[in-house]
Every structure is written in structure tokens, then in C-alpha cells.
C-alpha positions as CSV (number, residue, x, y, z in Angstrom):
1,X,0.9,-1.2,12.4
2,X,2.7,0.3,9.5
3,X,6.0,-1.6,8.5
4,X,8.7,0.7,6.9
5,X,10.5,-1.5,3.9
6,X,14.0,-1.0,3.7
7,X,14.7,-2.8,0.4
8,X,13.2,-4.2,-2.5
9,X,14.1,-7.9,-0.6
10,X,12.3,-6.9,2.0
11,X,9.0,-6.3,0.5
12,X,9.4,-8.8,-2.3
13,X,9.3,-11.6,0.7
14,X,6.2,-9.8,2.0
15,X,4.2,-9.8,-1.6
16,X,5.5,-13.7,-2.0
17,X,4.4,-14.5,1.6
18,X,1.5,-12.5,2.3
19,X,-2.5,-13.9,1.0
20,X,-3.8,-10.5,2.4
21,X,-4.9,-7.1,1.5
22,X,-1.7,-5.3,1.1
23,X,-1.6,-1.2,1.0
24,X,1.6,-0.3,-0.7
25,X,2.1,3.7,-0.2
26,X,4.8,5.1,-2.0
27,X,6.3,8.5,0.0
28,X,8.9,11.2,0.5
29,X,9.9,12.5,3.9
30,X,9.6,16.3,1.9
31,X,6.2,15.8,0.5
32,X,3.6,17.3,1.7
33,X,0.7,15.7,0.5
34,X,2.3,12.5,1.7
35,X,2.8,14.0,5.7
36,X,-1.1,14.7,5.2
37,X,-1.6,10.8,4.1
38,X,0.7,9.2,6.9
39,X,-1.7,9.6,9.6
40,X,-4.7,8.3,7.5
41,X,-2.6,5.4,6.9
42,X,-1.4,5.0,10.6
43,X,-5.4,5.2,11.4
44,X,-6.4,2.6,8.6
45,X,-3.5,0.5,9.8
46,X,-4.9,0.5,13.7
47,X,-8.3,-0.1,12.2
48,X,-7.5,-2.6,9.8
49,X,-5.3,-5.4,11.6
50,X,-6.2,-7.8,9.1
51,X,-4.6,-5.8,6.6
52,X,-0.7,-5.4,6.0
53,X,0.4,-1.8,5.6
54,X,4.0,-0.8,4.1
55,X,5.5,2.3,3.8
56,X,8.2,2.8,1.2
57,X,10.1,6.3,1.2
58,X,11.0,6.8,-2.8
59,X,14.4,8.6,-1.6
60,X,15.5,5.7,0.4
61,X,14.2,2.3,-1.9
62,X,14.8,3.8,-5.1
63,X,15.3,0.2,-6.6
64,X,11.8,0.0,-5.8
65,X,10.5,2.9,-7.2
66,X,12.0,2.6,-10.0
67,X,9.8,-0.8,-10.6
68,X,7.2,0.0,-9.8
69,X,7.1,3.4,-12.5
70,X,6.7,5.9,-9.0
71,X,6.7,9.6,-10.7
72,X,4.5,11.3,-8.5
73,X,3.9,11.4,-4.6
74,X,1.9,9.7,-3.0
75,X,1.3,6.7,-4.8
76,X,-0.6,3.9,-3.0
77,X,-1.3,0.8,-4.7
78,X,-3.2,-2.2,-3.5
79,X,-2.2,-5.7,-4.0
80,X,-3.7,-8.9,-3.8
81,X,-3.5,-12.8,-5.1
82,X,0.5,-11.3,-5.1
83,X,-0.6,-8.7,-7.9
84,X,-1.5,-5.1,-7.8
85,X,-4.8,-5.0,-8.3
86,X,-5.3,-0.9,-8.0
87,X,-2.9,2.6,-7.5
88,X,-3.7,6.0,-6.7
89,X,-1.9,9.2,-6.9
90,X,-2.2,12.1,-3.8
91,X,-3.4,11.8,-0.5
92,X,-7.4,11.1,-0.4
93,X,-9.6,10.8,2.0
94,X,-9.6,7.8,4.6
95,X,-13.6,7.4,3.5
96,X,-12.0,6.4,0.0
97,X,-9.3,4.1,1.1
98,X,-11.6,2.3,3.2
99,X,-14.0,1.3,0.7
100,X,-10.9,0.6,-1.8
101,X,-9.8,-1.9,1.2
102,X,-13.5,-3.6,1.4
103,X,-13.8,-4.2,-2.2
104,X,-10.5,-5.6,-2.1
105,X,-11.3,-7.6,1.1
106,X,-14.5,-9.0,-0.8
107,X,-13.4,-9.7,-4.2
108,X,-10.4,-11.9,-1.9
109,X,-12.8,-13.9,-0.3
110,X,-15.5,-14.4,-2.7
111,X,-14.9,-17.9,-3.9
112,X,-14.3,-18.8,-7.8
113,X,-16.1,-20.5,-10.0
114,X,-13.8,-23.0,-11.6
């Protein structure tokens, strides 16, 4: 499931709360490369439940956009260990998400050496 932030509170609790993979994508209702990325995330999302997926519309969390330098649309960024740890402009393939959300999912569980 994708989970629709309605303020930078909002998703601030999820990045302080949250150990997983998170897929940030940054949208506009009038974009249309983002209504061609919404159902690749909605898919991702179903196939990924391990996964949190956010939505964040630009027009309507500004305060967010603002922060995190948003100029173009789509932006997706990937956070982990409560940091982004990648961002892509435009809507790509699911093939290239997907292999952005294993290496993500690897490097999170592959142990330190401390």
C-alpha cells in the first residue's frame, strides 16, 4: 500500500520510526510523467510489502518540497538507516526501481564490520 503524507510531520515520524526501505516519490496531480509512475509504484508497493511507499504531492506539502530541493517531477528518492541513500528524476521503468529496492534491501541487511 502507498501512504499519501499530508505534512512534513507526518513523514518526518515515518523516516524517525521506520528501519526499512523507504520509496519517497515526489509528484504533481498535473504531471504527466508522474500519472505514468503512479501505477508502477502502486504495483511495487503490492509487490514489495516489506517496503514503505509514500507519496508526496509537491502542490499540497510544499514545506516538504522545499527541503528536500524538489525542482523537477517525479522525484523518487530512497531512504534508508533514516538517510537518503539515492534520488531519481522522471518516471522509469518498474525493472529499474526494483533492482534500486534490492540493492537497497541488501546493503540494509548485510551486517557491518565494526
Amino acid at each position: 500500500m502507498v501512504q499519501m503524507i499530508n505534512s512534513k510531520e507526518e513523514f518526518d515520524a515515518i523516516l524517525n520510526e521506520t528501519n526499512w526501505v523507504i520509496i519517497a516519490d515526489f509528484f504533481a496531480t498535473w504531471c504527466g510523467p508522474c500519472k505514468v509512475l503512479g501505477p508502477v509504484i502502486e504495483q511495487l508497493a503490492e509487490e514489495h510489502p516489506d517496503v514503505k511507499f509514500v507519496k508526496i504531492d509537491v502542490d499540497e506539502v510544499t514545506e516538504l518540497a522545499e527541503e528536500y530541493g524538489i525542482t523537477s517531477i517525479p522525484t523518487v528518492f530512497i531512504w534508508y538507516n533514516h538517510e537518503i541513500k539515492e534520488g531519481f528524476l522522471w518516471a522509469n521503468q518498474k525493472e529499474f526501481y526494483e533492482e534500486k529496492i534490492q540493492n537497497a534491501q541488501n546493503e540494509l541487511n548485510t551486517p557491518t564490520n565494526n
